[in-house]
C-alpha positions in Angstrom: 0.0 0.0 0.0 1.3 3.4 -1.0 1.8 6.9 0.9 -1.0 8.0 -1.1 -3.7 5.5 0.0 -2.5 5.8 3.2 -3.4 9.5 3.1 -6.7 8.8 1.4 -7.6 6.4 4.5 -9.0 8.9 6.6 -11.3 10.5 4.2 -12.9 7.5 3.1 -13.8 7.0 7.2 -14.7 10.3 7.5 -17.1 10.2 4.6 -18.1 6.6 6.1 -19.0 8.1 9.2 -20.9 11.1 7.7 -23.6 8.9 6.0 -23.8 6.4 8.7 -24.9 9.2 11.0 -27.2 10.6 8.5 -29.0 6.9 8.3 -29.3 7.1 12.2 -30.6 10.1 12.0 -33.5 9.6 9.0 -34.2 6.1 11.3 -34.9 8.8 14.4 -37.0 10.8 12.2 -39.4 8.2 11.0 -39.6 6.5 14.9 -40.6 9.7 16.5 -40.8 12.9 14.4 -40.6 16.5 16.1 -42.7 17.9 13.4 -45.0 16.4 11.2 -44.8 17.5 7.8 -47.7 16.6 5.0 -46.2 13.4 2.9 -45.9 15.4 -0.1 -43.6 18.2 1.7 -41.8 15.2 3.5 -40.6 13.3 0.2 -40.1 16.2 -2.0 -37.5 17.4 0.6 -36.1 14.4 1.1 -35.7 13.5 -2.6 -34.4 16.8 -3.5 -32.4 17.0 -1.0 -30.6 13.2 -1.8 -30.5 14.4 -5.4 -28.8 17.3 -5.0 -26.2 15.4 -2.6 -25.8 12.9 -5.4 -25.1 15.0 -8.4 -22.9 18.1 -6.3 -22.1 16.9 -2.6 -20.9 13.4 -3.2 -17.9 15.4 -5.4 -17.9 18.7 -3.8 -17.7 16.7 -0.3 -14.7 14.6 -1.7 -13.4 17.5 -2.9 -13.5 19.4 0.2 -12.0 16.5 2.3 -8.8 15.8 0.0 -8.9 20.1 -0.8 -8.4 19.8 3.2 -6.0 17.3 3.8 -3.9 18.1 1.4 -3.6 21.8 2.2 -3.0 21.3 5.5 -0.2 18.6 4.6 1.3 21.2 2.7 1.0 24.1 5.2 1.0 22.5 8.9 4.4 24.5 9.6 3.6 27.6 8.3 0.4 29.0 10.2 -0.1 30.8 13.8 0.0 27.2 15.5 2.5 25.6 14.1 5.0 26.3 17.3 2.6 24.8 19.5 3.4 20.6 20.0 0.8 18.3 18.8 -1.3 18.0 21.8 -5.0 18.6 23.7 -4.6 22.2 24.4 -3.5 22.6 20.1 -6.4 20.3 19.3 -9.0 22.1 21.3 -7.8 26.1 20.4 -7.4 25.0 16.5 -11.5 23.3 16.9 -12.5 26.9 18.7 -10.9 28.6 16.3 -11.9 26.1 13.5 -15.5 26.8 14.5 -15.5 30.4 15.4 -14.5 30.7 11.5 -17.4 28.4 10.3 -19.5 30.6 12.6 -18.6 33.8 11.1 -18.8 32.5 7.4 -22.4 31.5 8.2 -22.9 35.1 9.1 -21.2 36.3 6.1 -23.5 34.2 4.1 -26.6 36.3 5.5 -25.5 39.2 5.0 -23.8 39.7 1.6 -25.9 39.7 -1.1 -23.8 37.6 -3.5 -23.4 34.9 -0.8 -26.8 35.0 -0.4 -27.7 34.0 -3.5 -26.2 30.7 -3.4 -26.5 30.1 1.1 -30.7 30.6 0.3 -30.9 27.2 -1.8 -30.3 26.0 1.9 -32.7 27.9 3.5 -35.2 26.6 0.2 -36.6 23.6 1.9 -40.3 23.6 3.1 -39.4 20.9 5.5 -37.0 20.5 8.2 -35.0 17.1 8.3 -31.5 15.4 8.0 -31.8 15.2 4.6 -32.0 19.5 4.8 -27.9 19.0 5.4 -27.1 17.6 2.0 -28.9 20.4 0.9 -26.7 23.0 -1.0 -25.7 25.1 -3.9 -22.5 23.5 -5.4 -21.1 27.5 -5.7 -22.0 27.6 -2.0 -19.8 24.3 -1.1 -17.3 25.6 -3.2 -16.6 28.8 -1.9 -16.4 27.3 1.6 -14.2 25.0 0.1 -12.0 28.1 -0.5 -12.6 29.5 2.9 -11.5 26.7 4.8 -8.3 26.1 2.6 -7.5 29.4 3.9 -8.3 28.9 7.4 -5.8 26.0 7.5 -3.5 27.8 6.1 -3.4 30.3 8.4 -3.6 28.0 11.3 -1.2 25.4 10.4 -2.9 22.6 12.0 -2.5 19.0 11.6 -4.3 17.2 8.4 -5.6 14.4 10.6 -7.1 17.1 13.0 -8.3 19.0 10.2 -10.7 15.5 9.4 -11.5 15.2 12.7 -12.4 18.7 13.0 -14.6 18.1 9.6 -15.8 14.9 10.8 -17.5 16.7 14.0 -19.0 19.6 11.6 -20.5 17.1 9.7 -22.1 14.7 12.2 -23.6 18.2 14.1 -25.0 19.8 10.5 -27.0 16.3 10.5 -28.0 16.3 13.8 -29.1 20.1 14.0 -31.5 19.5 10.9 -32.8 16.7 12.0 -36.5 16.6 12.9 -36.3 15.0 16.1 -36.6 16.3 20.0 -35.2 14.8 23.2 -35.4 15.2 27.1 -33.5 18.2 28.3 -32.5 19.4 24.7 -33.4 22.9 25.6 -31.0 22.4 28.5 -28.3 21.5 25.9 -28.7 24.1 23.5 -26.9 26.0 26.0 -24.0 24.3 24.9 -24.1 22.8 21.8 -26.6 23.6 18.8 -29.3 21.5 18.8 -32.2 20.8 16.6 -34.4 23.4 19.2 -32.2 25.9 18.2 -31.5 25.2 14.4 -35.1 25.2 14.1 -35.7 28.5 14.5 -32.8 29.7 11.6 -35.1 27.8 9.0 -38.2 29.7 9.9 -40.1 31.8 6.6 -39.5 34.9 8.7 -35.9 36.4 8.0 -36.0 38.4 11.5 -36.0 35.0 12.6 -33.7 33.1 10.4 -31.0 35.5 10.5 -29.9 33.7 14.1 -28.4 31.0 15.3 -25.6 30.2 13.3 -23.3 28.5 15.2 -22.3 25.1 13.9 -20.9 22.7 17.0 -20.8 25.0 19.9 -23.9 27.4 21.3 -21.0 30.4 22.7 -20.6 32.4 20.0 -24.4 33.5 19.1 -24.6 33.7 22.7 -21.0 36.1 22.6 -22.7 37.7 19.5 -25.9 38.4 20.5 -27.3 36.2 17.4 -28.8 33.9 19.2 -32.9 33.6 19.7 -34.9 31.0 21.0 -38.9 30.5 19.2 -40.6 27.5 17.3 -41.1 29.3 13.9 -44.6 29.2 12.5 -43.4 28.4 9.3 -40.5 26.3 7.4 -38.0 27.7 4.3 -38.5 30.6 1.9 -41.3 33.0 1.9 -41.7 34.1 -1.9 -38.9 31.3 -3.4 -39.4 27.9 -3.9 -37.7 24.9 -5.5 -38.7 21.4 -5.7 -35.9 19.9 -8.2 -32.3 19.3 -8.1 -32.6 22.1 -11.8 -34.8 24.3 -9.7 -32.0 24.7 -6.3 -29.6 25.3 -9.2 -31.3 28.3 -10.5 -32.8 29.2 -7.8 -29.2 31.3 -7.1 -30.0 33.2 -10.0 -33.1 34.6 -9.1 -33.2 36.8 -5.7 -36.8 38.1 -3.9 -36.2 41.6 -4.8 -36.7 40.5 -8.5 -39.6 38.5 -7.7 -41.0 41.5 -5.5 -40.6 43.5 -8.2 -42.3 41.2 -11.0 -45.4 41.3 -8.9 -45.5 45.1 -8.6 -45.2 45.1 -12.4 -48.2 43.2 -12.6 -51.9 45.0 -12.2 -53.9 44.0 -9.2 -57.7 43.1 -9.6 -60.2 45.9 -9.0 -61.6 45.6 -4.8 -65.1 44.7 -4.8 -67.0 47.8 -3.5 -69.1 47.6 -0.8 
């Protein structure tokens, strides 16, 4: 066995792990949902979710594990950490750090326009399940794939941590979609984001949605003020819809102030006078 399937190991477990989680998850789901969704809603999520995940993530995902490893291979010794010894206290400042920065690119996401674009296929679903993970624009994943390529680089961490660290993300964005509730989960939340929590950043309402974006760890929208706790009335996008793997794709392309502006072009029906 070469060097290079040797590298390769740890990706192939990490991607292993990721779908095994997201079965245990989709298994919860259907043994005692949170929510209960209408049929329709439930398997046009889940199939267009899946679909997208097949034709973009399955690559994209790949991508971003080897993108990872390999960068970090190439740049352990160059970046703020690399004095520190391979140990606990580098492991646990490189995962704060690691998802402070995920943290703060969700924000980004919200808030610039062009990011937007491409974060709301995510925010697109009607339902709220595991599936909802998989669920992404391949520009999105890309451009995060260039974002975290530059995080290790400037923190010169270990490749093997840098999967671990991956490994956790993934496992939590599964868990945080998923449409399930447990004893003491509110309790939790105070510490790590749970499903409660997720919940309410997927609501129609953008006052509402435009919260709770940590990924792994509940401190930084406390530390932020972004946090809010509330069972949204509603699931997804208010105006914008898309119930195809075609549809999330151009979906990026068309933004509400467009749509907002199509219906103002059109003439509204005379009011019945009393």
């Amino acid at each position: 066995m070469n060097n290079d399937t040797i590298n390769l190991l740890p990706i192939q477990v990490l991607f292993g792990l990721s779908i095994l989680a997201f079965i245990a998850l989709v298994v919860m789901e259907k043994l005692k949902p949170y929510r209960h969704f209408t049929d329709t809603i439930d398997k046009a999520s889940f199939v267009t979710n899946t679909t997208t995940f097949l034709f973009n993530n399955v690559i994209l995902t790949i991508l971003r594990a080897t993108s990872l490893f390999f960068v970090a291979q190439q740049f352990s010794s160059v970046g703020l950490l690399r004095a520190m010894d391979n140990h606990p206290l580098k492991w646990i400042i490189a995962f704060l750090l690691y998802d402070f920065a995920i943290y703060a690119w969700h924000v980004i996401n919200h808030h610039v326009d062009f990011l937007w674009r491409f974060h709301k296929v995510h925010h697109s679903d009607k339902s709220f399940n595991a599936s909802t993970g998989f669920r992404f624009h391949v520009i999105d994943l890309f451009l995060e794939i260039l974002y975290k390529c530059a995080f290790v680089v400037t923190m010169g961490v270990d490749a093997n941590l840098v999967l671990a660290m991956e490994s956790i993300q993934s496992f939590f964005i599964f868990f945080h979609h998923s449409n399930i509730s447990f004893d003491d989960e509110k309790r939790l939340s105070n510490y790590i984001i749970t499903p409660y929590l997720h919940r309410t950043h997927h609501s129609t309402l953008r006052s509402e949605h435009d919260s709770n974006y940590g990924i792994v760890l509940a401190f930084w929208d406390k530390l932020f003020d972004t946090r809010k706790e509330s069972v949204p009335e509603k699931i997804g996008l208010d105006i914008l819809e898309a119930e195809s793997f075609l549809q999330l794709f151009f979906l990026a392309f068309i933004t509400e102030s467009k749509v907002r502006k199509l219906f103002q072009m059109i003439p509204k029906g005379k009011k019945a006078s009393g």
